[in-house]
N, C-alpha and C positions, 0 to 999 in steps of 0.2 A: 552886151559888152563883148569884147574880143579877149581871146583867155590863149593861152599855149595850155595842149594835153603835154604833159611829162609823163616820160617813165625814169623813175630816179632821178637825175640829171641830166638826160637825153629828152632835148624838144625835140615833141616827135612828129604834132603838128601845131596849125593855127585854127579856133575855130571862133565864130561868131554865136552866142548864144543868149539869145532876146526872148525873153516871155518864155514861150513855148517851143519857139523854132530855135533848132542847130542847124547848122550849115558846116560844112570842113571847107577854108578857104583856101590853106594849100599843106600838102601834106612835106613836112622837113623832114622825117627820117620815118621811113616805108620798114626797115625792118624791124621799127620797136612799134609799128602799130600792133595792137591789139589783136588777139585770135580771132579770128570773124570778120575783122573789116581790114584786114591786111592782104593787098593785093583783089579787090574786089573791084569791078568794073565802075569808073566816075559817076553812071549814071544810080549808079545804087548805093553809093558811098554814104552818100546824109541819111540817107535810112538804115544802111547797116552801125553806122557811129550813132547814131542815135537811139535804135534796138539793143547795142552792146550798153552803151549807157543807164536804159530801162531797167536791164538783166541785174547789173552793178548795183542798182541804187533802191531803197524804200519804195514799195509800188502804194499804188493811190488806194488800195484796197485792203493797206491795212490798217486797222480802223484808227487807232491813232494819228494817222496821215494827214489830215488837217488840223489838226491841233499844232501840230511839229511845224508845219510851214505857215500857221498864224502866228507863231510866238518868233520865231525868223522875221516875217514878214513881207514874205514871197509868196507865189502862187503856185509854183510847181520847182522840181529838184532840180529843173533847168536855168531857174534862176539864181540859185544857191554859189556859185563861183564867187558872186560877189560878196561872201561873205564867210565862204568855206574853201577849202585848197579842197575838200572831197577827196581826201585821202580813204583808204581801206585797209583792212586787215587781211585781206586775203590775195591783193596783188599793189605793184607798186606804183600803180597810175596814179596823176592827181591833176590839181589844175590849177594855171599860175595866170592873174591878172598881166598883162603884156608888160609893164612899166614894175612889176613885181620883182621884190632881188633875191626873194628866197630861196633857199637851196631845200634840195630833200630831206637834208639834216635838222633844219629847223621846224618840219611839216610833221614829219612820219612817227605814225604812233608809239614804235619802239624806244626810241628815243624820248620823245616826247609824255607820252601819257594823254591822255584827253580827259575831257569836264564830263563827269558821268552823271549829271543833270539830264542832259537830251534820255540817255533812259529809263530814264524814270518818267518819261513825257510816252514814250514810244511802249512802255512795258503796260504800264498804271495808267498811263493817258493824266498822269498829275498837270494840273493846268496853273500850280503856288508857285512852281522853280523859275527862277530866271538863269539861261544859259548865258555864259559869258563869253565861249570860246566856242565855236561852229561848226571846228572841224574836227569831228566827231563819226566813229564808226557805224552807227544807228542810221546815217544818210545813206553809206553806201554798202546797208545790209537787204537781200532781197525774202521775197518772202512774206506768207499775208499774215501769219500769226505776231504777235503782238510778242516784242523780244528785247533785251537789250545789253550792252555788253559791261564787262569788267575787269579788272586784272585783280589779280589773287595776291595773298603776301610773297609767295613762290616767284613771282612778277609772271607769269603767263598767262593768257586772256581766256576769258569764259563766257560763255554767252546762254544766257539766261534767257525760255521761252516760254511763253504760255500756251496753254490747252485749248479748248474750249467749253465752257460750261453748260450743263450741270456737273457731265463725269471727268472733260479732262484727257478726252481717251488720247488725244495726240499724246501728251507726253510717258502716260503707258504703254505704248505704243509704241515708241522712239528708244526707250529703256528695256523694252522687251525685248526687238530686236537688236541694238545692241549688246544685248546677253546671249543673244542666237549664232550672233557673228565671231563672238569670244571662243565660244564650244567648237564651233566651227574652223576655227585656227585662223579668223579672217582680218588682215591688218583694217579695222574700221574704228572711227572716231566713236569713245564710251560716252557711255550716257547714263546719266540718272538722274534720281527723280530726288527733286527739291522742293520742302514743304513751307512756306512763306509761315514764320512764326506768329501766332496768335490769332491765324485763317485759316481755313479751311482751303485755302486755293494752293495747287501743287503745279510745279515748273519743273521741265527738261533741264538740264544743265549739261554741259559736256566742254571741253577744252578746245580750242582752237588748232585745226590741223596746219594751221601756218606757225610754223616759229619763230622767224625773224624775217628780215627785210631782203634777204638772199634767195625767197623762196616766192610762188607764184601756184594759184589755183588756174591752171587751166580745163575748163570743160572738155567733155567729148562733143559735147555739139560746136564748140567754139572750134575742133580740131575741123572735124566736119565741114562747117561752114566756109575754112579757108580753103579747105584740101578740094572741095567738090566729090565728087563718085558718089557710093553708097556710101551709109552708116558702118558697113562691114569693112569696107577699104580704110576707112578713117582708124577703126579699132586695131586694124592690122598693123594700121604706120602706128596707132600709141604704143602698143605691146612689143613691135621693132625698135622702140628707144630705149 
């Protein structure tokens, strides 16, 4: 199907996305493409929007990842437009069927809230729920550990992850260091360790460094990738802003 990538309310392309294959058919507004595929040569373009996409989205290696696109009924997260805007919490890209009248206002989590069904699919791997609403931040969360998100009575989103068993060590691990980075006077996102009532099983927790729909996770590789030169030149132009 043929979808427009938005950013907010700025169409910023047109792409075609069938099965597996993306293609960018033509690009309407070059300076709200994405970090990484903004300004990249035609011949590499379907592969750099497509690796940004991978980056963005649930990769096939975490082990809930068929389950979540069996109960969808898709084969991979390329196929998901049809049935998700693919909205996130961490920047404000999404995706609009062509003939679609939505605006960002109607899409976007802040506003909105999402069916927190999908993680309980993506966290537990629960296969009882049926999800109603698709566009959901568990699609376009990356990462292979088993996670999933929520918002608190506060209204600010939390994203809940699992270990791996028998010990778990990722999320001690994650909470240790985040207690390394406090001592250290270092602004990094807290973490702690949350114990799932009536198991044995323990989870990372920590709050979302995105706060509203104003604000935007860009990588250093994503600077990178657009700027060209070394890894050091890219860190120079972050730390210049």
């Amino acid at each position: 199907m043929n979808v427009y990538l938005m950013h907010r309310d700025i169409c910023v392309a047109e792409l075609s996305m069938n099965g597996a294959s993306l293609q960018v058919l033509r690009i309407i507004n070059n300076d709200h493409m994405p970090m990484g595929v903004r300004g990249v040569p035609s011949d590499m373009l379907n592969i750099r929007m497509e690796r940004w996409l991978q980056e963005r989205c649930i990769p096939k290696a975490q082990p809930n990842y068929s389950l979540l696109m069996s109960k969808a009924g898709v084969s991979s997260v390329t196929e998901m437009p049809g049935k998700s805007y693919m909205c996130s919490l961490t920047d404000c890209y999404w995706f609009k069927p062509i003939h679609d009248l939505s605006t960002w206002k109607d899409v976007n989590f802040y506003d909105n809230g999402f069916d927190d069904k999908a993680g309980r699919v993506t966290l537990n791997g629960d296969d009882t729920v049926t999800i109603d609403n698709w566009n959901v931040p568990e699609l376009t969360t990356n990462g292979v550990l088993p996670k999933r998100w929520f918002q608190g009575t506060n209204g600010e989103f939390y994203l809940l992850k699992a270990g791996t068993p028998p010990d778990y060590r990722e999320v001690y691990n994650e909470a240790f260091v985040s207690q390394c980075a406090a001592l250290f006077g270092m602004d990094a996102v807290p973490y702690a360790i949350y114990k799932d009532e009536g198991s044995d099983v323990v989870y990372s927790i920590c709050p979302s460094f995105i706060h509203n729909d104003k604000e935007e996770f860009v990588s250093l590789d994503q600077i990178w990738k657009t700027m060209g030169g070394t890894r050091e030149e890219a860190l120079a132009y972050l730390y210049s802003l």
